[in-house]
Phi, psi and omega in degrees: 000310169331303209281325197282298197298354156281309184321289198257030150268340163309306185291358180248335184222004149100316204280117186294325183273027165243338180264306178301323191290328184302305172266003159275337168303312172316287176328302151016255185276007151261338190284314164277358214263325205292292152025268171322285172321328178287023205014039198238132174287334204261320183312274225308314192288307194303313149000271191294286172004300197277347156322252168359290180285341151293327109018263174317334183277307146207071124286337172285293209293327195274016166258001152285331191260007191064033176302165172274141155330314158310329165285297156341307191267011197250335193268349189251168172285109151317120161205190209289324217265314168240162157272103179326300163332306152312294178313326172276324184278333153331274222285337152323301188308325177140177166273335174293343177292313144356281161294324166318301205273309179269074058003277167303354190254195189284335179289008230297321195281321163312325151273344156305315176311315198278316158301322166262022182166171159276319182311295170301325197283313172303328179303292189271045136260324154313288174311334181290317164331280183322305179306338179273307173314324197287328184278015165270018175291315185261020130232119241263333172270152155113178191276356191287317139003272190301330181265338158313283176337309185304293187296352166289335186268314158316327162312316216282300189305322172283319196297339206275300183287343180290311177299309187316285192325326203275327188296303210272353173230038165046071177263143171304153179286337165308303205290337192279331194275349181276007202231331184304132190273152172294117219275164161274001164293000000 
């Protein structure tokens, strides 16, 4: 339904970015629907985690580019964890309003975060990750183990292109070790 209602909102109206938001909402919001079903604790919290924090994500962009409120109810997912709502008119508001508002919520460190980089903001969304997945170490029944493994090895491979990238464009080794994800070892 997403893929038909992006086609023909490209075709009626040309905009290629209203055709992304229409199928990251979607994605989304499947991301959460699989989550909730899988009767797995670990799905369901990342699930929501990557909601949220996508969520979040843009909203800082469309209250950097000025977007309407309308755009906003139409690009974030409902989920459990924020109010979407909230989130949108906050982000209408400006950024301190922004920052204000996930203040109060379970991202409180994500707007801190958020204030000092994007960068930074990128980091403790990854690490909040890692920290969830390490406590499948210590449980040996259920798919969680195995979806620990997967996001780790994916974390190992970002942590990898980050030294390159820093290396190759002769970054100092502070600035490379302050952007380095927290590891599952």
């Amino acid at each position: 339904q997403a893929a038909d209602d992006a086609y023909h909102t490209l075709l009626q109206t040309e905009d290629g970015q209203l055709c992304d938001v229409i199928l990251d909402q979607a994605c989304l919001a499947d991301v959460l629907d699989c989550g909730r079903n899988s009767e797995s604790d670990i799905l369901e919290a990342y699930a929501e985690m990557l909601a949220a924090t996508s969520n979040i994500k843009v909203a800082v962009r469309a209250c950097k580019t000025g977007k309407s409120r309308a755009f906003l109810d139409m690009a974030l997912a409902p989920c459990g964890s924020l109010d979407v709502a909230g989130l949108a008119v906050a982000a209408c508001k400006g950024l301190d309003e922004l920052f204000a508002y996930l203040a109060v919520t379970p991202y409180g460190e994500a707007a801190e975060r958020l204030k000092d980089s994007y960068s930074a903001f990128e980091k403790w969304c990854d690490d909040k990750v890692m920290d969830l997945v390490k406590e499948q170490k210590m449980n040996p029944f259920g798919i969680g183990p195995l979806f620990a493994y997967v996001i780790a090895r994916r974390n190992e491979i970002s942590t990898v292109r980050i030294i390159l990238s820093g290396k190759l464009n002769e970054l100092d080794d502070g600035m490379i070790r302050e952007r380095l994800r927290e590891m599952y070892v």
